[in-house]
Structure formats: structure tokens, C-alpha cells
C-alpha positions in Angstrom: 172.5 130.5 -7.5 170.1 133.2 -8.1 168.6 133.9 -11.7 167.4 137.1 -13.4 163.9 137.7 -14.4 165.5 139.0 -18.0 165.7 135.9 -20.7 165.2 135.0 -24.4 164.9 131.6 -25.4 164.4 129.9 -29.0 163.2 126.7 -30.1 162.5 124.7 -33.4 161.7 121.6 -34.4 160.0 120.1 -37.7 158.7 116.3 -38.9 156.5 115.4 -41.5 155.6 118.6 -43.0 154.8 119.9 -39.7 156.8 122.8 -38.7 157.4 124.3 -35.1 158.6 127.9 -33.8 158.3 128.5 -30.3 160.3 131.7 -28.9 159.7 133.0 -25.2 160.7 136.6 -23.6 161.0 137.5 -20.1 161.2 140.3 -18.0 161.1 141.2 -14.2 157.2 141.6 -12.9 156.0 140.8 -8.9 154.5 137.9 -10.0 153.8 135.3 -12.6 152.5 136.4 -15.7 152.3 134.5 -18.9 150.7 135.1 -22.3 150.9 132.9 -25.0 150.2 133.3 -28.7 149.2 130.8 -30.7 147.4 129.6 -34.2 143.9 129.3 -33.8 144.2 126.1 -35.2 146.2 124.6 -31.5 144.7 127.2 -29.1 143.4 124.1 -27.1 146.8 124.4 -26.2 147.7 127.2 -24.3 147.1 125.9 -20.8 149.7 122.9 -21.4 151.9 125.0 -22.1 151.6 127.4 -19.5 152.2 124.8 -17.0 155.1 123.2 -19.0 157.1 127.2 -18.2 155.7 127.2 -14.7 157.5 123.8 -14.5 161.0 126.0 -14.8 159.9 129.7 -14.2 158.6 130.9 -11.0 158.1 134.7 -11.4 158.4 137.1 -14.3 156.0 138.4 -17.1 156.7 136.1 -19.7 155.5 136.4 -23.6 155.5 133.3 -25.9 154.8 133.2 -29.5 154.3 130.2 -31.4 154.2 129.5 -35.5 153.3 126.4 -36.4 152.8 125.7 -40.4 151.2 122.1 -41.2 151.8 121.4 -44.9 151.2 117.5 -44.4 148.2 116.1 -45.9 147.9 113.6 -43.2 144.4 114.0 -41.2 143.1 116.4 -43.6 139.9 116.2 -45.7 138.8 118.2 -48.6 134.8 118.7 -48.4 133.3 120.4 -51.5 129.6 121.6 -50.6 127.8 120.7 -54.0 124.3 121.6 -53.0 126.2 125.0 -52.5 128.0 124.9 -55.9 124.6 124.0 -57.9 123.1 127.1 -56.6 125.8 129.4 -57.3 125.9 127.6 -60.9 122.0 128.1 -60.9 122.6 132.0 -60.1 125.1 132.8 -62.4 123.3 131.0 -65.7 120.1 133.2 -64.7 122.7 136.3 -64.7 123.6 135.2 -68.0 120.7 134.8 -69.5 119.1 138.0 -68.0 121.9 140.0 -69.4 122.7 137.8 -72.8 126.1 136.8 -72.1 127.6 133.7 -72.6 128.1 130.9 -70.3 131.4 130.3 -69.5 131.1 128.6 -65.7 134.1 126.6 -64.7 134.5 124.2 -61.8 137.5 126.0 -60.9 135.9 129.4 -60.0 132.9 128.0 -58.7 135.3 125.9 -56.0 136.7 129.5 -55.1 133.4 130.9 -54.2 132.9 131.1 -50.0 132.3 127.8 -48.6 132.2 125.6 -51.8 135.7 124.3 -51.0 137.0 123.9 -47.4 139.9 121.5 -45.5 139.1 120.0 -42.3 141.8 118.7 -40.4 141.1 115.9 -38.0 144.5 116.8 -36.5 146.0 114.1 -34.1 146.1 116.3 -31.0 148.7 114.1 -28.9 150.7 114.0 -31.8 150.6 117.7 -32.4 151.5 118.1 -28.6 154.4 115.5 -28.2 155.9 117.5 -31.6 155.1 121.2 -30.3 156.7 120.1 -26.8 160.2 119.5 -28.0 160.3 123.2 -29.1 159.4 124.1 -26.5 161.3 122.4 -24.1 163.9 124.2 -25.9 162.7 127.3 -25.7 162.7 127.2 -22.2 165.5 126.0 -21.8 167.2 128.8 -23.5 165.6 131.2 -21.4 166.5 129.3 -18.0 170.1 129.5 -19.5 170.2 133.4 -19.8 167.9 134.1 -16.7 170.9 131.7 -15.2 174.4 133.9 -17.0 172.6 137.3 -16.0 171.7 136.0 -12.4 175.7 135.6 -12.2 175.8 138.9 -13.1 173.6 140.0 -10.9 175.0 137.7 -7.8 178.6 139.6 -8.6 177.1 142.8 -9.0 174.9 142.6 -5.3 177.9 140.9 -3.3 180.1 143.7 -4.1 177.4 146.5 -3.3 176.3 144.1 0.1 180.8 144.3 0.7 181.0 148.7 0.0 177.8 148.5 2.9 179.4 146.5 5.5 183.1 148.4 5.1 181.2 151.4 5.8 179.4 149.5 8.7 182.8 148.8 10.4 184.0 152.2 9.7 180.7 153.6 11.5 181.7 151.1 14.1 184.9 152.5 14.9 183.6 156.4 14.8 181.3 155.6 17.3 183.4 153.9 19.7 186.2 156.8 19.3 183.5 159.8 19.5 182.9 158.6 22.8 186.4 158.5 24.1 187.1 161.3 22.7 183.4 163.0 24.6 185.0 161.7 27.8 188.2 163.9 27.3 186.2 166.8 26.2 183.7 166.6 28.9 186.9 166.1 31.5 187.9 169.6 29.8 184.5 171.1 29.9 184.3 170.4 33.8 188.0 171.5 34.6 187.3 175.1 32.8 184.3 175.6 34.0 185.2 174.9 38.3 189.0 176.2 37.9 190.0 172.5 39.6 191.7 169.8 38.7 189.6 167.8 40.9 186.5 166.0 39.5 183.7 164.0 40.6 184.4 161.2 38.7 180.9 159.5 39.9 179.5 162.4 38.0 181.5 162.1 35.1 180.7 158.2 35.1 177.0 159.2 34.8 177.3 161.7 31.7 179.6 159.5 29.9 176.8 156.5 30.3 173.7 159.1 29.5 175.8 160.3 26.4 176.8 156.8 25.5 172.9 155.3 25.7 172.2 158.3 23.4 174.1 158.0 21.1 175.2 154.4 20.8 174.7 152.7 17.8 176.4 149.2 18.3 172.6 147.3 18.4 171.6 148.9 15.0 175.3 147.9 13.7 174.6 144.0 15.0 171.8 143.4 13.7 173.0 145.0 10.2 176.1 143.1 9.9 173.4 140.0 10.9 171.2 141.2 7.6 174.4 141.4 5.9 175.5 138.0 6.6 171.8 136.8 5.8 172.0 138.5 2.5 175.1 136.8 1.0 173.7 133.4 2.7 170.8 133.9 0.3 172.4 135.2 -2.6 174.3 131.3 -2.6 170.8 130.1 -2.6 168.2 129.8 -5.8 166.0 132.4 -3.5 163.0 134.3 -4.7 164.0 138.0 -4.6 161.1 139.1 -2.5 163.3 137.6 0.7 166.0 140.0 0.0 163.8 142.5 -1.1 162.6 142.3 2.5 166.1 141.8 3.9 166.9 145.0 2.4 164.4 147.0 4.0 164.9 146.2 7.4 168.6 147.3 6.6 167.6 150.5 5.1 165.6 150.7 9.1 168.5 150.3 11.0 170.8 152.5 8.9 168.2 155.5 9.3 168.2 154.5 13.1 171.6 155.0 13.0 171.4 158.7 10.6 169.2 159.8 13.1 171.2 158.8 16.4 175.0 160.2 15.3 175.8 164.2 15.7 178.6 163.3 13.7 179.3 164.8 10.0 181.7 161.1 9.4 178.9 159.2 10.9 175.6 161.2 9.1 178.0 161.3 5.7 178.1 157.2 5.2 174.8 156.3 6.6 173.8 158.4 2.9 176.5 156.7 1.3 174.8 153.2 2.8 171.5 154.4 1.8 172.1 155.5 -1.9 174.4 152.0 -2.1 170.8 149.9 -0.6 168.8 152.1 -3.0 170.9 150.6 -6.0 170.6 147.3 -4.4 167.1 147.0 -3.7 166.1 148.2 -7.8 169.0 144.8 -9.0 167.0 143.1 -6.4 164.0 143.9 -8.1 165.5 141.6 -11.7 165.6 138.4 -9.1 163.7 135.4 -10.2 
């Protein structure tokens, strides 16, 4: 079954202080595009996951944001610079003295100075990976679940635009087939009027029914459209990239002007635009296929 290029997914997950928000958007684009946002702090992970989406998502641009708060205290170190600290100390017991104030230097605003007091964290990375990957496997697998409710949206949608084409395709069918019966007769007429006889040359008539009917015959064009038809709703059953009915859809749109441009009849001209305008609104859904 087809899916749409259009999902949301959410995921969550949380252990030992550590907490994980992954959420993902997607809409239709000609090709696979992801970006990924991330804290600084896990950037090292941005091409894991690119290739964990690209495991489920083919096609679409597709934006993920990621929060990830670490409160635990496990694989961080506090480093206090002293040799930094004595020479801020130093500084500010010169200011004092230059300007006869008193001293009053406390460990607690010296630590808040820049660079006297700083956390490394010494991070386990396959740890923060194996942790970050269950929210995200969620996530994903959200937005494989919408891309897969509007795809049946889209598949009900597109069959029931492909059915409206090929009921006009049979009507055209039939108008052709009748407009040249009905020539013969008028030709038969024509001929009769024209050399006061009931007598015709009915070799002659045989060749201007065949010249007329080579003209204007459409029965080719209307094969190989009901074939693209047929093709079309084969696909649509399939998980098929929308570029192969985007295609599909143009050589339709070929025949149907073939046809437009064969028919001197107002029926005939009237539902190849109502086929057109129909292939128009198919060809943009088609556009929203995965």
C-alpha cells in the first residue's frame, strides 16, 4: 500500500536521570532530505540517526529535533582551575587595596568567575546511543504510521479519480465508434444530393469511410490508456515510489491530448478536458507519494 510523504511522529524515553525527546516531521519533497537538531553535547550523533530514518523513510524532507537533559552525575567531573582562582583572588585584593575597601572574597563568587568552575562529562557514548535509539525508534514509528493512514487516504482518493478517467475513456470509446457510422450515413446523403441518384459507387464510398476513419480514429490512444489505467491501480496496490506514477501519468496526459487533437467532436473535445483537469488533480496527490 502506498504512503504519504506527510507524517508526525513522537517519542520519549527516560532512565537514570537521563531524559529523551525525539519528534520528527515530514512533508512531500523529490528526494530525501533530512535535518536533524540536536544538543551540542550528542552531535556525534547525527549521522546514526539519519541512517536509522532512512532505514524506514525513502523520500520526503524530513525535520527532527531532539532534547536531551542529563541530570545524572554519573561520568561527570567537576574541575576547579586553582591557578585560575589565585589570580583572580590576587586581582581583586590589589583592587581593594588600591581603592581602600575591605576584603570580603568568597570561594563562592570566585568559583562563578569564567573558567574557575567547569563539568566535564566523560559521557558513555554507546550508552547514550542505545537510550536515544528507543525514542527514536518511536518516533519513527509514529510517523511511518500516519505517512501509512494518509497513504489510505490518498490510495482511495487516486482510485476513484483513475475510475471518473476511464468511464470517460469508455464513453469516448463509444462516440467514436458511433461518429463514424453515423459519417457513413451522412456521406451516403451527401453523395445522393449531390448526383440526384440513388446509385452509388460503393468502392468509393469504402475508400472515404476508411480515409475518414484513419483520421479520426482514436481506438490506439484509448488501448494504450485503458493499459496506463490498469498499470496505475496495479501500482497503487504496491508500496511504489510515486515517481512511477508520476510517469504513468504523463504518458496518459499524451494520449488524451492525442485524442483532443484527433476528434471534431464537441462530446469528444468536451471529456478529453474533463480527463485532463481530472489527471491534473491526480498528478499534484501524486506528488504527496512516498
Amino acid at each position: 500500500m502506498i504512503k504519504s510523504m506527510t507524517g508526525y511522529g513522537r517519542g520519549k524515553y527516560d532512565n537514570d536521570s537521563r531524559e529523551y525527546l525525539v519528534e520528527i516531521k515530514s512533508v512531500n519533497n523529490r528526494y530525501s532530505d533530512i535535518s536533524v537538531k540536536l544538543p551540542k553535547s550528542i552531535s556525534y550523533l547525527e549521522e546514526k540517526i539519519k541512517k536509522k530514518i532512512t532505514e524506514k523513510v525513502s523520500r520526503g524532507k524530513i525535520d527532527v529535533y531532539i532534547t536531551f537533559y542529563n541530570n545524572s552525575t554519573k561520568g561527570k567531573n567537576i574541575k576547579f582551575n586553582r591557578e585560575l582562582a589565585k589570580l583572580y583572588i590576587e586581582e581583586l585584593r590589589k583592587l581593594a587595596k588600591e581603592n581602600s575597601i575591605k576584603e570580603d572574597i568568597q570561594v563562592t563568587e570566585i568559583s562563578k568567575f569564567p573558567d574557575v568552575l567547569t563539568i566535564e562529562n566523560n559521557d558513555d557514548e554507546e550508552i547514550i546511543w542505545s537510550e536515544l535509539k528507543i525514542s527514536l525508534e518511536e518516533a519513527i514509528d509514529g510517523l511511518v504510521k500516519m505517512k501509512e493512514v494518509e497513504g489510505k487516504k490518498l490510495y482511495d482518493d487516486l482510485l476513484n479519480r483513475i475510475n471518473y478517467i476511464q468511464e470517460k475513456v469508455e464513453i469516448i470509446s463509444k462516440n467514436s465508434t458511433r461518429l463514424i457510422k453515423e459519417y457513413i450515413v451522412k456521406l451516403e446523403t451527401r453523395i445522393k444530393e449531390l448526383l440526384n441518384t440513388e446509385n452509388i459507387d460503393e468502392n468509393r464510398l469504402a475508400m472515404e469511410t476508411v480515409i475518414y476513419a484513419d483520421k479520426c480514429s482514436v481506438e490506439e490512444e484509448i488501448t494504450r490508456l485503458n493499459s496506463h489505467i490498469y498499470q496505475f491501480k496495479e501500482l497503487l496496490k504496491e508500496n511504489v515510489v510515486g515517481k512511477k506514477l508520476d510517469f504513468i501519468i504523463q504518458e496518459m496526459n499524451r494520449e488524451t491530448n492525442t485524442i483532443g487533437s484527433k476528434s471534431s467532436s464537441i462530446e469528444i473535445t468536451n471529456l478529453v478536458v474533463e480527463i485532463k483537469t481530472m489527471l491534473e488533480d491526480i498528478r499534484e496527490q501524486v506528488q504527496n507519494i512516498e
